[in-house]
N, C-alpha and C positions, 0 to 999 in steps of 0.2 A: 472655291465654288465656281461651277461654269456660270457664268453672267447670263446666258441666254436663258437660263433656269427662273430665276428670279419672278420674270413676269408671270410663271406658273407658280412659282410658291409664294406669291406674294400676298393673295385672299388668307393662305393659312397664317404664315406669319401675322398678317394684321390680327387677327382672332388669337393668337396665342401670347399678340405682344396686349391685348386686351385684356386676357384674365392672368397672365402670368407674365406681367414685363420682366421682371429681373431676368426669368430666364431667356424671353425673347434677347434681350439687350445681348445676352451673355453667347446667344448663339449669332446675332447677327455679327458679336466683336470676332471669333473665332471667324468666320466666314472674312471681315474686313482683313484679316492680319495671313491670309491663306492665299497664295498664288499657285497660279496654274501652272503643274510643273511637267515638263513631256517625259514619258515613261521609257523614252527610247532619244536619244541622240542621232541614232539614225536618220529619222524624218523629221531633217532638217528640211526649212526651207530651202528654193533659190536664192533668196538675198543673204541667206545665212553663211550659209556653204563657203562664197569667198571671203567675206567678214572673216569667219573663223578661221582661214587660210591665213588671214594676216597677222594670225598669232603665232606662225610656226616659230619664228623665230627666239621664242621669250624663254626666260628660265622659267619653272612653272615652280612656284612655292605654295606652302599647304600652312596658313597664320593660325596661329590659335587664338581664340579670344573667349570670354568664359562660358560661352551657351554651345560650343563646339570649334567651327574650323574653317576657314575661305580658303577658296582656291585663287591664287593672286597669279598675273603674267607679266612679268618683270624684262623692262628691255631697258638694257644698257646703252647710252650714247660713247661716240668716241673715245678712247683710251684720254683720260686725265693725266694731270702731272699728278707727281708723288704726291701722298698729302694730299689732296685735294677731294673733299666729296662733295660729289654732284648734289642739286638740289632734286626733288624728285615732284612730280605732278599727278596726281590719282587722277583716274577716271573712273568712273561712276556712274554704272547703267541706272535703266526703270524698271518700273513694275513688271515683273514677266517677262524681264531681258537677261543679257549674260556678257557677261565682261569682253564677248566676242565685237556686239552690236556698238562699242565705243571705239575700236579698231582701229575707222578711219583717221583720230585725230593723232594717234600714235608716230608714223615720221613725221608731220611734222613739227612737234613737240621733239621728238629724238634732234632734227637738226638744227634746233634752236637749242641744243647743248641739253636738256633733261632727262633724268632718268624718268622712264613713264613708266606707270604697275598700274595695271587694270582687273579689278577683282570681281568675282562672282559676289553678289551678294548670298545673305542666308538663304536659304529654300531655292535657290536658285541655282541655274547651271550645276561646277560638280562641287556646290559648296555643300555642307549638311546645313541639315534643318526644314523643319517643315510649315513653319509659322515667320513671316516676317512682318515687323512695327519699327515706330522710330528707337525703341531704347535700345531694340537689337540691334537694329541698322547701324546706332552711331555707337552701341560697344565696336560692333565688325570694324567703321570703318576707324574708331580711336588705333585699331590693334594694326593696321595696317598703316597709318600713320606712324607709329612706334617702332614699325618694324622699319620702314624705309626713309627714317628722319635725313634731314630738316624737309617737310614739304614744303614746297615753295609755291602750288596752286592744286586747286582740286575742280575738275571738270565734270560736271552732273549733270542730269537725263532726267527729267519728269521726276517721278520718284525720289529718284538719287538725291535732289537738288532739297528735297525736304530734308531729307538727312544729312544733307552738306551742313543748311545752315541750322539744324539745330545742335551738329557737333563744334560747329563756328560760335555760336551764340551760347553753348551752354546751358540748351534749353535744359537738358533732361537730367537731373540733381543727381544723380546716382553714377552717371557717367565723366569721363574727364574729356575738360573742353578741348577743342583739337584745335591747331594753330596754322595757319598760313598765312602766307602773303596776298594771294589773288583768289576769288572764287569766280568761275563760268558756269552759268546753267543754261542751260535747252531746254525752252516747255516746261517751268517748271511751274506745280502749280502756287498760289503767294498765301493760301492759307487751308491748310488742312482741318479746319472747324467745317469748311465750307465743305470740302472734302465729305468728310463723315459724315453729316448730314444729309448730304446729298444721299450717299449709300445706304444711309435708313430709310430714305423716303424710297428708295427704290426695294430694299429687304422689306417692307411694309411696315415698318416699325410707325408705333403711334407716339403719344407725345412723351408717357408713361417710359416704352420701350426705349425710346431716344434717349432718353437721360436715364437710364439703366447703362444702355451703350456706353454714355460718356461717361459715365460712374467707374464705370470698365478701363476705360483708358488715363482713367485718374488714380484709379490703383494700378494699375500696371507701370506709366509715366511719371508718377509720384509731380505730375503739376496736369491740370486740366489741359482739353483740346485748344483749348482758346489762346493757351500760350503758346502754338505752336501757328501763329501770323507772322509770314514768310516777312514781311515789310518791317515788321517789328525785331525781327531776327538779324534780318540787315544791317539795319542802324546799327545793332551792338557789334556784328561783325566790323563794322564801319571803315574796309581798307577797299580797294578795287574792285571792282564788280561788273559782270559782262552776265546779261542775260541778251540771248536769243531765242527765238520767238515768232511764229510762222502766223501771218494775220488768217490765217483758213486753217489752221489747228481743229479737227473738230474734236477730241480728245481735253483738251484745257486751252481753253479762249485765249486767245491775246493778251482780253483784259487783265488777266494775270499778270504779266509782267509790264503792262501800265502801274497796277495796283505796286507792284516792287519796287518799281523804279520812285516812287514817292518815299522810298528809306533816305535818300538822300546824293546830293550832285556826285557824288562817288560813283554811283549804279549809272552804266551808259547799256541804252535797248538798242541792240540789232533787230529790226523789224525784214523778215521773210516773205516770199511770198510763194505758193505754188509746191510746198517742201512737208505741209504736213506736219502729223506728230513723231512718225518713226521718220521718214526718209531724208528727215534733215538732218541725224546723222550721218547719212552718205554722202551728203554733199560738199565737194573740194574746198566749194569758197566759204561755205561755216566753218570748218576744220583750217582753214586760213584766217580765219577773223577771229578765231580761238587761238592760235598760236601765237601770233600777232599780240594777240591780247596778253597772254600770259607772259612774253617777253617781254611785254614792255613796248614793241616799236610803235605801237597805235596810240601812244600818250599825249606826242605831242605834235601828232598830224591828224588830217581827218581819214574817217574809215575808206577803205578802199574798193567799196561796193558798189555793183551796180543797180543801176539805178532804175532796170527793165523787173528787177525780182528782188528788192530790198531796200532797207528806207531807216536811215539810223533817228533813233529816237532820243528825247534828252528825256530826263530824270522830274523836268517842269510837268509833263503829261498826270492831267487829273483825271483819274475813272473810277469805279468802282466794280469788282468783277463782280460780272453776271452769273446767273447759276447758271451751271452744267451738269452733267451727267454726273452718275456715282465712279463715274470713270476714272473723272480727274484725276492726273498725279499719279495712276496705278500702271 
């Protein structure tokens, strides 16, 4: 659904999520689970353009997983000894991104020794599918873990990072849990309840139509919205953990990963400043405090940030996120 629509359809919605919740609910969950997809490749952005230059180099594989198919871009590090396989690192764009937009962390993940695959999510880029949710998300990203085992870290983007950790945590009963060593997320938001929500009160949904919504995502998810508290997700993950996190995010607040970072002294916040909700994947020194991170050197020194646009956060920070937009996360 275009988002700028909404504040026009949102008088009807209200009236129809009035006399006829189920179905309001049912049309708002179709609309939450729908990204914007470009009909053409060609009109790409300027930011896009070299992003997606920096995939020339990958082998391009086509994974299969049971709702259809990702398009995954596979870069190999240095020739190994015999016998030896690499560990490998997923990246993990957002909502309305494409496995081009995670680009930047690619060399340097490659020369810290890992295989890096960066994948299209569903309905996204040149994957199929025209609906994406968390159970699709984390079959996609189970099948891509499988395909390029043992991963060793998975690197997520807003969105992404929902579906990291409810493939990490196990949220989603019908899916097989996915395993690593490290998870990084960027922006991600720390509870998709809040999420949904949000997006009914902006679809006009009334109280009736909101729990038609969520009725929606409890037969679809086979466990309610409410299980899917990024902080709560954490803990069971319970191994290493890097979120970053731009304090002027206006897409999903800070507070978010305040809110994460209380899963426990495991979770260390990179605090941004100046870098937004997209443009801090382009930036050299996140895409260093990721590598860093996922190898291991930042364990037993402190971060190597400056300290004009960044501000490392410990896991002590108490907050409670504030509401945002129906944005968040997407």
């Amino acid at each position: 659904m275009v988002l700028s629509l909404l504040p026009l359809l949102k008088p009807f919605n209200r009236a129809v999520s009035a006399v006829a919740p189920a179905l309001a609910g049912r049309l708002a969950f179709r609309a939450f689970c729908t990204p914007l997809r470009p009909k053409s490749r060609a009109g790409r952005g300027p930011a896009t353009k070299p992003a997606s230059a920096r995939l020339a180099g990958a082998a391009r594989v086509s994974v299969p997983y049971p709702c259809g198919s990702v398009s995954a871009h596979v870069f190999e590090p240095g020739a190994a000894e015999a016998g030896v396989t690499r560990a490998s690192v997923i990246l993990l764009h957002g909502w309305t991104g494409e496995a081009a937009f995670m680009s930047a962390f690619v060399q340097p993940l490659l020369r810290a020794g890992f295989r890096v695959v960066t994948f299209d999510l569903p309905a996204h880029g040149e994957s199929t599918g025209i609906e994406l949710n968390l159970p699709i998300g984390v079959a996609s990203l189970a099948a891509v873990a499988r395909a390029f085992a043992p991963i060793h870290a998975i690197v997520a983007h807003s969105f992404g990072g929902s579906i990291a950790l409810a493939a990490l945590a196990g949220t989603v009963p019908a899916q097989p849990r996915v395993s690593a060593a490290r998870l990084a997320m960027i922006a991600p938001p720390s509870s998709m309840a809040q999420v949904a929500r949000g997006f009914g009160a902006a679809f006009g949904l009334g109280r009736r139509g909101q729990a038609a919504m969520e009725a929606r995502i409890l037969n679809v998810a086979g466990v309610p919205v409410t299980a899917f508290e990024g902080r709560d997700q954490l803990a069971l993950f319970g191994r290493p953990s890097l979120v970053v996190h731009c304090r002027d995010d206006k897409e999903v607040a800070f507070s978010h990963a305040q809110a994460l970072a209380q899963a426990g002294p495991f979770v260390r916040v990179e605090a941004m400043q100046g870098l937004g909700h997209r443009r801090i994947l382009q930036s050299r020194q996140v895409a260093a405090i990721v590598a860093d991170f996922v190898a291991g050197r930042a364990d037993a020194q402190p971060a190597q940030t400056q300290p004009c646009n960044s501000r490392r956060t410990t896991a002590s920070i108490a907050s409670t996120p504030s509401g945002e937009s129906f944005r968040q996360g997407r």
